[in-house]
C-alpha positions as CSV (number, residue, x, y, z in Angstrom):
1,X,55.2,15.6,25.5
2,X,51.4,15.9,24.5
3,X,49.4,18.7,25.0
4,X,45.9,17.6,26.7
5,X,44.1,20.7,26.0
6,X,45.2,20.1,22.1
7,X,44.5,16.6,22.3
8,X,41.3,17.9,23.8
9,X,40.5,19.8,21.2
10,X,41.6,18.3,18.5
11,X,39.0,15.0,19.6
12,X,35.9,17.5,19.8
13,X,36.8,18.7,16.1
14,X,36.8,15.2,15.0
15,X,33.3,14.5,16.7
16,X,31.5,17.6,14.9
17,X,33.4,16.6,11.5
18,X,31.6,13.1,12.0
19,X,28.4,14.4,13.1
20,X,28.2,17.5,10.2
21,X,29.8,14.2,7.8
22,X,26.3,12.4,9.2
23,X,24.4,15.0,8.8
24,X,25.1,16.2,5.2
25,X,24.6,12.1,4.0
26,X,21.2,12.1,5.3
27,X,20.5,15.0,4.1
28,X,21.4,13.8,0.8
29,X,18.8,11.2,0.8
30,X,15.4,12.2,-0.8
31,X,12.3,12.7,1.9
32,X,9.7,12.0,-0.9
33,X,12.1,9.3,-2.7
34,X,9.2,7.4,-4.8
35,X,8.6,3.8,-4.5
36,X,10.2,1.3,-6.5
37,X,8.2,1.1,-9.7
38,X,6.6,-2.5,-10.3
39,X,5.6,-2.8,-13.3
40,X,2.0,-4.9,-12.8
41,X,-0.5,-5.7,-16.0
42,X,-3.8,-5.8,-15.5
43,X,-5.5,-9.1,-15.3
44,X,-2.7,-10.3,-12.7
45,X,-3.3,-13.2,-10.3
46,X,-2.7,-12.4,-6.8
47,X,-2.8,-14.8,-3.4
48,X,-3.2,-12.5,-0.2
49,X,-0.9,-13.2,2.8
50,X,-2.1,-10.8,5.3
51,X,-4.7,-8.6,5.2
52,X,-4.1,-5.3,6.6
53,X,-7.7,-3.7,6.7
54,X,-10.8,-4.0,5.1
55,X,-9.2,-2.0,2.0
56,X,-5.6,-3.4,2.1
57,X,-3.5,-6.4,2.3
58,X,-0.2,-8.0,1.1
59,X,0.2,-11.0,-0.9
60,X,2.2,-12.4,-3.8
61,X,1.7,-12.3,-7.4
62,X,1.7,-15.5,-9.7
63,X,5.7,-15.0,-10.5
64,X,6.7,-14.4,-6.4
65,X,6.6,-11.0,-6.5
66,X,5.3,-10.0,-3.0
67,X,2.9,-6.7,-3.2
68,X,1.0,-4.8,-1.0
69,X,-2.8,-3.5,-2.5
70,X,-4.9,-1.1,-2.3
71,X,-8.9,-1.5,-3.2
72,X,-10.4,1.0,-5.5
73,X,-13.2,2.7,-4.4
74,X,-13.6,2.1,-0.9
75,X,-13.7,3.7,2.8
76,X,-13.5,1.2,5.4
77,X,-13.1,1.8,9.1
78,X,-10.1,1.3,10.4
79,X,-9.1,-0.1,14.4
80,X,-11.4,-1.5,16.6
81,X,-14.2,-0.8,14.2
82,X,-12.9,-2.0,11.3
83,X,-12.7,-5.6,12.6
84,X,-15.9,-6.7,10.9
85,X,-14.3,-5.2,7.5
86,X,-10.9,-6.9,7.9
87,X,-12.8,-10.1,9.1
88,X,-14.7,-10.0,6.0
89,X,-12.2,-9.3,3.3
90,X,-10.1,-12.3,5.0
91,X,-13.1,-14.7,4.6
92,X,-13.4,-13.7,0.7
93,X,-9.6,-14.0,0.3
94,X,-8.7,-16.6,2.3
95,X,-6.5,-19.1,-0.2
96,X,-8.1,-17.7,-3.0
97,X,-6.2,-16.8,-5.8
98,X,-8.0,-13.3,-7.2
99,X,-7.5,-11.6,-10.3
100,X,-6.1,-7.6,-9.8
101,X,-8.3,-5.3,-12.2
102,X,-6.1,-1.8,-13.5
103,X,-8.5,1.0,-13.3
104,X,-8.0,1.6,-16.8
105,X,-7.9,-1.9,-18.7
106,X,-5.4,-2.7,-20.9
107,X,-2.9,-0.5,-18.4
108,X,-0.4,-1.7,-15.9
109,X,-1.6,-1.0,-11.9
110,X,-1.3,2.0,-10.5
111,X,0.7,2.3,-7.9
112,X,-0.4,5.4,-4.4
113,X,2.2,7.5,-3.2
114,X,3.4,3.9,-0.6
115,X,4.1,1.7,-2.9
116,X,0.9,-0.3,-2.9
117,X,-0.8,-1.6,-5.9
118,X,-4.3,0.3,-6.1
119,X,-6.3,-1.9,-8.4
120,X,-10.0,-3.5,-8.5
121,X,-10.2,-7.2,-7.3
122,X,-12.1,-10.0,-8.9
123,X,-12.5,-13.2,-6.9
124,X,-12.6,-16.3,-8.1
125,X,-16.3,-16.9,-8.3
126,X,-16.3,-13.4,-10.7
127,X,-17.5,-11.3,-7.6
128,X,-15.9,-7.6,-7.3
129,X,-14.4,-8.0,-4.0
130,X,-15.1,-3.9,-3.6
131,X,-19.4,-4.8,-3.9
132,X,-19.5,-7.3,-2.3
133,X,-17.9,-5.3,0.2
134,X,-20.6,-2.6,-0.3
135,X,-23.4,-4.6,0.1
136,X,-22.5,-6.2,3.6
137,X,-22.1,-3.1,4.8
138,X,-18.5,-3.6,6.0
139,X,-17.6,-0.4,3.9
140,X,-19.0,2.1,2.4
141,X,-18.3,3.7,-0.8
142,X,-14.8,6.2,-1.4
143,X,-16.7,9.6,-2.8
144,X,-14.1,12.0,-1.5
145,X,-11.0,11.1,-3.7
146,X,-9.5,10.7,-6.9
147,X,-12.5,9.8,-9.6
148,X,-12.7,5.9,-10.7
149,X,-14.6,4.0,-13.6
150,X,-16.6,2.3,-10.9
151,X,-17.4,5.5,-9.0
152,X,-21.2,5.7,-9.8
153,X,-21.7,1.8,-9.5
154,X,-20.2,1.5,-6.1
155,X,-22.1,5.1,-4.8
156,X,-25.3,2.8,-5.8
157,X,-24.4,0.0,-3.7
158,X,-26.1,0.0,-0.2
């Protein structure tokens, strides 16, 4: 005959040997486990899908590789006020294919702490998507962060 109080028991254990077994697996997995490195040159073609904000879209490079970026240099708003700015960079890229610009030439991209692309962007007609940018006044120039080569041209953009 079975004991229920032992059978009892003897389910709970199992339960907190799963849930400790959980527990110790996710604990395992890195919090801050880098992105995948990509591996872009500078100079790369690039046709935006979806753009994200007036600083950031997604798209897919010349060999299918689908990317996210991030624009050099800039402070757009974001939400309900950053409408005009997201309007804007999806005129200028809309089935466009642009060229992505390392911040040190010659380099692969650099890549930010999500996985995005952080590059310069050249459209087609030779425009730097980041001035012309500036000079609607959909954005307004990144002086707060990491340094750039274009630093000084973009704070003299108005």
């Amino acid at each position: 005959m079975v004991d229920p109080v032992s059978s009892e028991a003897s389910s709970r254990v199992i339960r907190v040997v799963r849930l400790l077994f959980a527990a110790l697996i996710l604990i395992s997995i890195p919090a801050n486990a880098a992105p995948p490195e990509l591996n872009v040159d500078d100079g790369s073609k690039f046709k935006a899908t979806k753009v994200e904000s007036g600083h950031e879209f997604e798209g897919k490079l010349e060999d299918g590789k689908r990317v996210k970026v991030r624009i050099v240099g800039l402070d757009c708003p974001e939400g309900k006020l950053g409408k005009d700015a997201k309007a804007a960079v999806q005129k200028l890229l809309k089935g466009k294919k642009v060229t992505l610009e390392s911040t040190f030439p010659m380099f692969p991209l650099a890549q930010d702490n999500f996985g995005r692309l952080v590059a310069y962007v050249r459209l087609d007609d030779g425009r730097d998507l980041s001035a012309a940018l500036l000079e609607s006044g959909h954005c307004s120039a990144q002086t707060w962060s990491t340094p750039h080569p274009r630093q000084n041209l973009y704070a003299g953009i108005r």
